[in-house]
N, C-alpha and C positions, 0 to 999 in steps of 0.2 A: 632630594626630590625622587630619586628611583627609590629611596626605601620605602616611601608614602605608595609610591606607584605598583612594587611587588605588595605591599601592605593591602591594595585594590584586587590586584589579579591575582593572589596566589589561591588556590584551590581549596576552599573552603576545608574538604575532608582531611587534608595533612598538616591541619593544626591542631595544636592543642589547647586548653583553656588561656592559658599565657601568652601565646600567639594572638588570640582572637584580642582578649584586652589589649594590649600592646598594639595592636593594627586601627583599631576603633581610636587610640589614642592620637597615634600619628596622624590618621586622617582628619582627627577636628584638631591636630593642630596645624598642620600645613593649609587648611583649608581659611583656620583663622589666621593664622599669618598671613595670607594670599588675601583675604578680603580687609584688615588690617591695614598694611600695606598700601591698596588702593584707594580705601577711605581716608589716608593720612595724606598720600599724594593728589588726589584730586581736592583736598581742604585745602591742599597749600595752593596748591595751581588756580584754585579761586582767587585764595586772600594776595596773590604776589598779581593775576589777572585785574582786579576790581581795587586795588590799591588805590588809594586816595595823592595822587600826584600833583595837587595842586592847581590844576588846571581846568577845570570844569567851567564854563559856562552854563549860566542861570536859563539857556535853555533844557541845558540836562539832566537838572533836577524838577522829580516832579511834584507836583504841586497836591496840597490838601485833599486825600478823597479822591486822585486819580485812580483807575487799576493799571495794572502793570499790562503792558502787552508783547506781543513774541514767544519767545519758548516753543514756536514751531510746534504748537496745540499737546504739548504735555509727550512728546513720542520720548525723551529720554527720562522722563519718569515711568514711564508705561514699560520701558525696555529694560528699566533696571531693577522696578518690581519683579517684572515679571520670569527674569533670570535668577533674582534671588529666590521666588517659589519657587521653579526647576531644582536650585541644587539643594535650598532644603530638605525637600517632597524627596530627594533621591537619597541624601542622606538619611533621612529617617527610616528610608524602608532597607536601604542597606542593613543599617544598624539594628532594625529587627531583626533582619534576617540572621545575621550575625551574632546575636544573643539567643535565637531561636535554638543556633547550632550549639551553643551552650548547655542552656535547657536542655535538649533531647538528647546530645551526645552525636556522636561519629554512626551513624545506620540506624538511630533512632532506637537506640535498643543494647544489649550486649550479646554480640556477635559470636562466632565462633573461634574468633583470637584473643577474644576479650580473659581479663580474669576477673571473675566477679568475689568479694570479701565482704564478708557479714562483720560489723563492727558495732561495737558495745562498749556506751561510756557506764561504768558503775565503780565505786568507793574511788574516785579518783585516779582511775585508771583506764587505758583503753585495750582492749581484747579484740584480737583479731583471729577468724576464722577463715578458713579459705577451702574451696570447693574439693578438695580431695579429703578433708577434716584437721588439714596440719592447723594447728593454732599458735598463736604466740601472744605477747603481754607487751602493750606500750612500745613494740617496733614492727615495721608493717615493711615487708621487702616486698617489691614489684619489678617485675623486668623494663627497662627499659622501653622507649616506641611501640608502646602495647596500650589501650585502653582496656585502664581500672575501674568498674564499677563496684560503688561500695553503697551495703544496705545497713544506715546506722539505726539503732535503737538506744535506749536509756533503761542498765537494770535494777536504779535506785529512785535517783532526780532528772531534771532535764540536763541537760548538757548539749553542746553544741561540738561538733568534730569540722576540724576545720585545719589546712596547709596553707599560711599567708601567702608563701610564694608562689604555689600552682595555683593561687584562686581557688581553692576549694574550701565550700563551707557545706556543713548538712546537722540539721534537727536530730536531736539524741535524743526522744521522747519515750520515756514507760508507755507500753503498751501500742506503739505506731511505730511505721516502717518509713523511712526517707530514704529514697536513691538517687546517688548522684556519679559522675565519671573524674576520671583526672589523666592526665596522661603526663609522664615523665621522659626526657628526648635524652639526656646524659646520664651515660652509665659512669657508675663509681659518685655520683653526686648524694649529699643524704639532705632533709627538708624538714625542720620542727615540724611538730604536732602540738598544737592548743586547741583549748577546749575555749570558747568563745562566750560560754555563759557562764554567768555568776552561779557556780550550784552547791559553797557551801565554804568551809576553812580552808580545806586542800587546792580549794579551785587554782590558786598559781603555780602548784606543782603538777598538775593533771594536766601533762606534756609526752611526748611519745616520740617517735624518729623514723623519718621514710627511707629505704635504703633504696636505692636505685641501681639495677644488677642487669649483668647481661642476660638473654634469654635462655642462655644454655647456663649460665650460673642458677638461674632463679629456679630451674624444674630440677638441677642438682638440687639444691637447698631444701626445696618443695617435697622430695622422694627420701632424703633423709630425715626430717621432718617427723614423714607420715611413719619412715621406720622407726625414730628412737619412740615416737608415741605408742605404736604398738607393741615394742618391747618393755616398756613400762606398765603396760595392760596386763602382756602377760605373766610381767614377776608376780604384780598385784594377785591375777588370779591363783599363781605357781602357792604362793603364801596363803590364800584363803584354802587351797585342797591341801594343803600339808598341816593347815590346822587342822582339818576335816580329819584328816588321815588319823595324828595326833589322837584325836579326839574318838574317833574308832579302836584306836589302839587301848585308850585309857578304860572303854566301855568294854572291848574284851576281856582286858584284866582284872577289871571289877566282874567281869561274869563267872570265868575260872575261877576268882576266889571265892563269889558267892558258892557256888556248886562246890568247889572243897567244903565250904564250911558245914554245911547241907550234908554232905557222902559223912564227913566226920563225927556230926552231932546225930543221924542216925547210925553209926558205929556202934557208937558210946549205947544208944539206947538199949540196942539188940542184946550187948552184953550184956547190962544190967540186968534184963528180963530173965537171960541168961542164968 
């Protein structure tokens, strides 16, 4: 019963998608248990009340076409209708309000602690980018107690990007942007990645891995990242100017030799005139 009850009051912003489902859970099942329950013990408390004991006088049955009278003009029908509107009507707008917080995320937006990752289903793979330009292929590291927003696209077919266990699901669609948040509370924890739609042979292998890292691991990993990426850039360019080079080198030597051949074959001539 207190878990239902913190499930009620704990503070909308310090959860995460996991929490929300999980609390929306407990509350309709304690709720259905609690009215359960009361519906099963006042059926009995009837059927053991109005039990048939043998005893009745043929005054106390009524006769053909009477109506029934008493029930004190309907006040406990009136009183348990109208209880049951109350905690429906509350539950319901709880429970918007609570998938709202889904919907929009933690401040309606990605905040200034947030990390936002651009992701891309294509040839059955997932591509992650992330706001400094570090990238990676099919595993997506996130610091721990931090909201993730991720903006999925699709660079072949549709696909769907989606983490069973944190609740998250988002549209992988060519040419359109879907965003959605997740947040992860245990470091050291890792979470498949599937791909939720049918988009071709590969689609069972089009699988990926969340890592879940501390804050000061994650901006480690992030700064390394961004360095091996740019040292890889610049061997790339170090090899295109040393072809360049090469290639300056080979155009000079063909010049020298052209101009010897030139100073030579007017030599020859001069003599011959000679």
């Amino acid at each position: 019963m207190n878990t239902i009850f913190n499930a009620v009051t704990t503070p909308i912003q310090a959860q995460t998608r996991v929490d929300v489902f999980q609390e929306i859970f407990l509350v309709f099942l304690g709720l259905g248990t609690l009215v359960g329950v009361i519906v099963v013990a006042y059926t009995l408390y009837n059927a053991y009340k109005y039990r048939d004991t043998g005893s009745a006088s043929d005054e106390d049955v009524p006769t053909l076409g009477e109506l029934p009278t008493g029930g004190k003009g309907g006040k406990k029908l009136f009183l348990s209708f109208g209880l049951s509107a109350i905690i429906v009507i509350s539950l319901v707008i709880w429970t918007y309000g609570m998938l709202l917080y889904v919907e929009d995320g933690p401040g309606e937006g990605p905040g200034e602690d947030a990390v936002e990752i651009d992701v891309t289903g294509e040839g059955f793979a997932w591509f992650f980018e992330y706001e400094n330009g570090a990238e990676s292929i099919s595993t997506m590291n996130v610091p721990a107690n931090t909201p993730i927003w991720i903006t999925t696209t699709g660079g072949d077919v549709w696909h769907t990007f989606g983490i069973p266990e944190l609740k998250v699901k988002s549209d992988a669609i060519p040419g359109e942007e879907d965003q959605t948040w997740f947040m992860a509370d245990e470091p050291g924890e890792t979470y498949e990645i599937k791909c939720f739609e049918l988009c071709g042979d590969g689609h069972t292998q089009m699988t990926g891995q969340v890592n879940v890292m501390e804050e000061e691991e994650f901006d480690q990993w992030l700064e390394e990242e961004v360095s091996e990426d740019d040292e890889d850039g610049d061997e790339e360019n170090g090899g295109e100017n040393g072809g360049d080079e090469d290639g300056d080198e080979e155009n000079g030597n063909e010049t020298e030799t052209g101009n010897e051949t030139t100073n030579d074959d007017a030599d020859n001539e001069s003599g011959g005139e000679n």
